[in-house]
N, C-alpha and C positions, 0 to 999 in steps of 0.2 A: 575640356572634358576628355577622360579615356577614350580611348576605340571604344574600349567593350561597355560604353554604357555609365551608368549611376550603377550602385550595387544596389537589389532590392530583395527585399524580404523574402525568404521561401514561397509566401502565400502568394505574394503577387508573381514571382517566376512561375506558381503551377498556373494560376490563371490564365499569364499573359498580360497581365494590366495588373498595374494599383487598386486596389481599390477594397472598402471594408465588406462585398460578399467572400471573396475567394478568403479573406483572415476569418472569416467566422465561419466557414466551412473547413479551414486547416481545426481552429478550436474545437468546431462540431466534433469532428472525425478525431480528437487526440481525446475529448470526453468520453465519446462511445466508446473506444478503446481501452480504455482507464476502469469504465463502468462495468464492459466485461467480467476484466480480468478482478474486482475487487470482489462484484456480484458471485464469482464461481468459487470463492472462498467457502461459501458459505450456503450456495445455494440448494447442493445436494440433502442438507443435513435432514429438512425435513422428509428427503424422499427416500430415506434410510429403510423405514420397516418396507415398502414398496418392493426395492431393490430385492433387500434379502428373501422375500418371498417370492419376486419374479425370477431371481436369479439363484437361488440358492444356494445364498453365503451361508460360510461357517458364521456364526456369533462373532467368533477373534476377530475375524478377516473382515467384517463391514467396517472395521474404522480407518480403513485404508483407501476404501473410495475419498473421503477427505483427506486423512492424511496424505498419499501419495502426492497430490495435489498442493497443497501445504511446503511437501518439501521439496517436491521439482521445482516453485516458485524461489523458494527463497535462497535455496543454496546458489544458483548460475547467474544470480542479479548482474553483481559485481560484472562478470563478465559480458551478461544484457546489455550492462551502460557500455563498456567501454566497446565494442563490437558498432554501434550509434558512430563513435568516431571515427574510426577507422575505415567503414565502409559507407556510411552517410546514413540519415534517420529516415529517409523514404525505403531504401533497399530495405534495412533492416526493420522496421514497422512494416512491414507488407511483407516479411517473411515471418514471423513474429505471428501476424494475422494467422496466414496460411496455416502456418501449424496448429495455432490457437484452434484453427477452427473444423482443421481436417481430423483433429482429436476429436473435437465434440461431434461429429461426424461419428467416428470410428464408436466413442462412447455410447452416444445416444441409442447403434445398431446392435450392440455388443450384447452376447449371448451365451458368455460366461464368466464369470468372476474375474478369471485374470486377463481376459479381456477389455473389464471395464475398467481395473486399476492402472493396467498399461497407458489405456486411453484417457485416463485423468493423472498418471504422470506425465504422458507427452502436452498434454492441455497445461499443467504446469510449467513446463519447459519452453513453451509456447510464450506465458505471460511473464518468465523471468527473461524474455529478449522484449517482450512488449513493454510490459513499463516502464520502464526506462526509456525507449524509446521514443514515449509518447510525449514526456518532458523534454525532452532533447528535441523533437517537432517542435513545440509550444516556443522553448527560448531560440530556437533556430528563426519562426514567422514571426516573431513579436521582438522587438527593441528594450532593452532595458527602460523602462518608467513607467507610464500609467498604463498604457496599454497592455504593456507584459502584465502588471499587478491583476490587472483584469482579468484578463485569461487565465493568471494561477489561481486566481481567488475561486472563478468558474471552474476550473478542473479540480482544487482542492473538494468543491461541494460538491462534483458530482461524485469523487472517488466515496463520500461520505455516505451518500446515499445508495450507491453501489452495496457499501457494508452492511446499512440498515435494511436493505429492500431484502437480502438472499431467503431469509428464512419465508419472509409475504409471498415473494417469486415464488420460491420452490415450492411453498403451499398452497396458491393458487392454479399452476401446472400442474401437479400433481393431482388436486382435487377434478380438476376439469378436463384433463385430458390425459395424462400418464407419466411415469417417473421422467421417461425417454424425451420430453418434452422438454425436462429443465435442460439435458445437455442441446438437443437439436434445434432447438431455438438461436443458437448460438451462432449457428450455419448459414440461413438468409443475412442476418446482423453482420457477419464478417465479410460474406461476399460483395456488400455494401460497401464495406468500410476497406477493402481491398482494393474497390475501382475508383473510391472518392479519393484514394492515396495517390493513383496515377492520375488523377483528375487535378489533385488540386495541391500539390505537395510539387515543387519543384524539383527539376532531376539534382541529384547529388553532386555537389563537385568533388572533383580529383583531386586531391590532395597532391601539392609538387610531390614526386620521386615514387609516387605509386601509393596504393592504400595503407602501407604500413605495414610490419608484423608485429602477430598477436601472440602476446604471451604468454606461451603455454604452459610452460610451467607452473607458473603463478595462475594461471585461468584454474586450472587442476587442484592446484593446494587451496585456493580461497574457495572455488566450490567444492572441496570435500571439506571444508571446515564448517563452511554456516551449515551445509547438512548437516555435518554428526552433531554442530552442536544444537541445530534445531528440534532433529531426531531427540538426540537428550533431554532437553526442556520438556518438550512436548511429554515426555514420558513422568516427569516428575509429578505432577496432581495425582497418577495413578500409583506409582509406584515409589516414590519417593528418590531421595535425594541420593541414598548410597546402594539401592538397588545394581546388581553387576552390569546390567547392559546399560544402565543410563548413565554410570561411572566411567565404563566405558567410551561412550558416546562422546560424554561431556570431556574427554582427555583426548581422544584421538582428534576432535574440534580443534580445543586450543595446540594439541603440536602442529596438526594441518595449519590453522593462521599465525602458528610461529615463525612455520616455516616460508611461508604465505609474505610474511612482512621480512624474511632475511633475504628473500626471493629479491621481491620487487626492490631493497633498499642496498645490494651488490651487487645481484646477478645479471636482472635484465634488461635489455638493451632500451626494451618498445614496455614500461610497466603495466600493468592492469591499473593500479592504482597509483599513479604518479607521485613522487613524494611531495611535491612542489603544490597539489593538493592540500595535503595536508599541514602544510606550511600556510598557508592562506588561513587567516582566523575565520572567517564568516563559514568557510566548509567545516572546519575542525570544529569548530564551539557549535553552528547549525546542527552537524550531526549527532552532536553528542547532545543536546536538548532534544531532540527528532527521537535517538530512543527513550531520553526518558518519560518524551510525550509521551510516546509509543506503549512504555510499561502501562500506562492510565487508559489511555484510550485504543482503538483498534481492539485486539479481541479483549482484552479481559473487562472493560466495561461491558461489553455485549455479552459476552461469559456469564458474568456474575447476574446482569443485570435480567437473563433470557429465562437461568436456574429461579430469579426472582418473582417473576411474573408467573412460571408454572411451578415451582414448589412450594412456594408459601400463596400466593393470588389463586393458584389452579386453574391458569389460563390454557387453553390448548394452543398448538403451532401459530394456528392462522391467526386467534388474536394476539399473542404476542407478536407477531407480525407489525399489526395493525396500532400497537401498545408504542410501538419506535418511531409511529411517524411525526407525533411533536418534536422530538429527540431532531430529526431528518430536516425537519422544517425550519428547528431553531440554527442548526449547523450549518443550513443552504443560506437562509437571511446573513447572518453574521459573517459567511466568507464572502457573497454575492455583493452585499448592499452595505455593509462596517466597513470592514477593509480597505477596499479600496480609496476612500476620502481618509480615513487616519494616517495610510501609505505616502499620501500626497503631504502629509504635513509633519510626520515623524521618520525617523526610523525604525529598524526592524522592531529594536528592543522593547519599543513603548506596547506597539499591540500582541507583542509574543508574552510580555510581564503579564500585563491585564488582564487578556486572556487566561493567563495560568492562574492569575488571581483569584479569577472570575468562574474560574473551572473547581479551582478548592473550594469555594464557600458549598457551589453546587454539590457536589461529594460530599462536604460535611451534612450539608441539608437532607442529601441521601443518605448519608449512615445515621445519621439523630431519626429521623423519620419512617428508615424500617423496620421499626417494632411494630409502627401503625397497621401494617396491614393493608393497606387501600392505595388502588391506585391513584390517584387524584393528589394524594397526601406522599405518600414516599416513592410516587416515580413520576409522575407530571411535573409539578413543581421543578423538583430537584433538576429531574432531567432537563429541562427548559433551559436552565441556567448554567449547568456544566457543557450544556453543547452549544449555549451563545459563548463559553469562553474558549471552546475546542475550535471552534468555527473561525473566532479570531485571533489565534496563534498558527494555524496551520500553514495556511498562505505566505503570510509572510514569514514564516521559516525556513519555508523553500525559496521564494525569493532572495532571501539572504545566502540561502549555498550556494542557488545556480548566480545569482551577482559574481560569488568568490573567484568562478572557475571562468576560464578563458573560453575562446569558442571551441579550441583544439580540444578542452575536456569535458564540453557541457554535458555528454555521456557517462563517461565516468563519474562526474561528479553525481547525474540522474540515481548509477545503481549504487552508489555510496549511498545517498540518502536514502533511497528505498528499501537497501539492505539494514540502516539504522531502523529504520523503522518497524518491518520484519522480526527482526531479532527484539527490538523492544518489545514487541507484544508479544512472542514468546517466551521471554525471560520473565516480564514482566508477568504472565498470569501464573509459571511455574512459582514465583518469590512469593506472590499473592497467597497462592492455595496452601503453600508451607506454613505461611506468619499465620495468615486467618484462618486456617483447616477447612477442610471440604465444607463446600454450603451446601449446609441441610436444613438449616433452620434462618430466622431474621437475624438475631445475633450473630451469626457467621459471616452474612453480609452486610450485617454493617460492622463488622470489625474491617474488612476486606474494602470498604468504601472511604472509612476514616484513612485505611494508609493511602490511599489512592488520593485522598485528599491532601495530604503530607507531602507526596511526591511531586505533587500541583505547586506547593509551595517551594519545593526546588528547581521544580521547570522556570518558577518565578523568577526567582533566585540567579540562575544558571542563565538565563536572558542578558542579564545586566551585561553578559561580557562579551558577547555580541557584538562587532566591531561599530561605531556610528557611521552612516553614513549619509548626508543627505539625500533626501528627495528630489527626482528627478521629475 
């Protein structure tokens, strides 16, 4: 045996011992975190009229309390993951925390408009170093095979219910106690998840020769690239496609990750995004299914799906809330309790196909079905079924990219994916709102359901080339 020991898992070096509390407190603590940051997406949205009355927004300017938010997450991903490597995923998850949570602080107290925007881009900026993070924890404590499957299946379903819960959350805070609630709740939850980090997360190791450097260059071009092009997408439902600032946008985007990928593939020494990455098929095909999941699911199902319950059903906030949680239920069963026993006996490809399979029928059942009118008939049902198939592609999609990457990129690889995914759900509800035109009526959503259904069927499709590999 070494001097120094057996090598063991993060969990058990924060412990002290082996053993399965201190791993299901690393998992607790990488859920909560994840839950956060998916929840704050979305959370605000209902405490909009609140806001603008307590704070007295312009009309323009309340869409920026979301937005801001929106795009301080998504542009610095890339750099979130790989920052994980470089300086290890406790340092970085517990600063990640901190700001996450010194935002919702500053937000929650905030006393004028451009105070609160400030405070919910730094809360973004906060959760583009955390998520990534969080998976970079998980593959760091857990071993490649069932155990890891376990954990991502567990973190996939909570990020799920993160998404469905923001509008419930925010509506129930709001109604019970004040706007200020949704952000400052935030606060006890992170100072939490701050001391469980030094509790229970093993300290970082040293990388031989020092932590590396970071490149900056490339950190610069790739996050002003997913911003402008997030910025741009975003903008297209409202104002279309060849609108000046979204033309804009959408070009300044692509020369930044032009530039972005001539960066990292001659110039720098330490890459943001390693090419040797993307040589690896399981991350290269992973992410590229991860957005076009992403187009289907993440916002623009909850989009279309939230317009449907209160424009044609004429549900208010709180019950459409409450309208998602079969949607939540079916997503948690299927990544919790499916996955993980088909993981053990196939590869990625089998429950990522299925899943997509399993997600088109539900899509179609939802576009044939919302003429009906009723919920029970074209959003129960349906929804049941497209989030058993969403549930059981998820998981192991990500298992399949962080498998690809080695441990020196588990980071990187983290904000690759989560920037595929990002972008997928951006792109994908701007392509949406274009093909299907704004929903205003049943017919609009279900044109908007049927492509959503179609693109299930290439997520299908686009599975198959997913590398094999057996079960572990």
């Amino acid at each position: 045996m070494a001097p120094d020991g057996p090598r063991r898992s993060t969990a058990d070096r924060g412990s002290g011992r082996a053993g399965r509390p201190a791993a299901g407190a690393v998992l607790a603590l990488a859920c909560t975190a994840q839950f956060m940051v998916v929840l704050d997406v979305s959370v605000v949205n209902v405490a909009l009229p609140s806001i603008r009355a307590a704070l007295g927004f312009h009309p323009a300017d309340l869409q920026w309390v979301a937005g801001a938010y929106a795009l301080a997450f998504a542009g610095p991903l890339l750099l979130g993951g790989r920052l994980a490597d470089l300086y290890g995923p406790r340092r970085v998850l517990a600063a990640g925390l901190a700001l996450f949570t010194a935002a919702s602080l500053v937000g929650g107290a905030a006393w004028t408009p451009g105070l609160l925007i400030a405070a919910r881009a730094a809360q973004g900026l906060g959760a583009a170093v955390l998520a990534p993070a969080t998976l970079t924890v998980l593959t760091t404590a857990f071993p490649e095979g069932p155990a890891r499957t376990r954990a991502l299946a567990t973190w996939t379903a909570v990020g799920a219910v993160g998404g469905a819960a923001g509008n419930l959350v925010g509506g129930l805070l709001t109604d019970s106690l004040s706007w200020r609630a949704v952000l400052l709740v935030n606060v006890p939850v992170g100072i939490a998840a701050i001391a469980a980090a030094a509790r229970f997360i093993g300290r970082d190791r040293r990388p031989a020769g020092g932590p590396g450097r970071l490149d900056v260059p490339g950190a610069v071009a790739a996050t002003a690239g997913v911003t402008a092009l997030t910025y741009g997408v975003t903008r297209v439902p409202d104002h279309g496609w060849t609108d000046p600032a979204t033309a804009a946008a959408l070009a300044a985007g692509a020369a930044a990750l032009a530039l972005f990928a001539a960066v990292e593939a001659r110039f720098a020494a330490a890459p943001l995004v390693p090419p040797r990455l993307l040589r690896d098929r399981a991350v290269a095909v992973g992410c590229a299914v991860t957005l076009l999941a992403g187009a289907c699911f993440q916002i623009p199902m909850w989009y279309f799906l939230t317009l449907y319950m209160q424009d044609v059903l004429g549900y208010g906030a709180l019950a459409t809330g409450l309208g998602f949680l079969p949607h939540t239920l079916a997503t948690v069963a299927a990544a919790r309790w499916l996955v993980p026993p088909l993981m053990r006996r196939a590869d990625a490809r089998a429950p990522v196909a299925a899943g997509a399979l399993i997600a088109a029928a539900g899509f179609a059942w939802q576009a044939a079905a919302a003429p009906a009118g009723t919920y029970a008939a074209a959003v129960l049902g349906p929804g049941i079924v497209f989030s058993l198939g969403g549930g059981l592609l998820a998981a192991p999609l990500t298992a399949a990219v962080v498998s690809g990457a080695g441990a020196s990129d588990a980071g990187a690889a983290s904000g690759l994916l989560n920037t595929a995914k990002q972008a997928g759900g951006a792109l994908g509800l701007a392509v949406l709102v274009t093909l299907a035109g704004p929903p205003a009526a049943a017919a609009d959503h279900a044109r908007a359901f049927w492509i959503i259904a179609g693109l299930q069927l290439a997520v299908a499709a686009a599975a198959l080339a997913l590398p094999a590999r057996r079960p572990r």
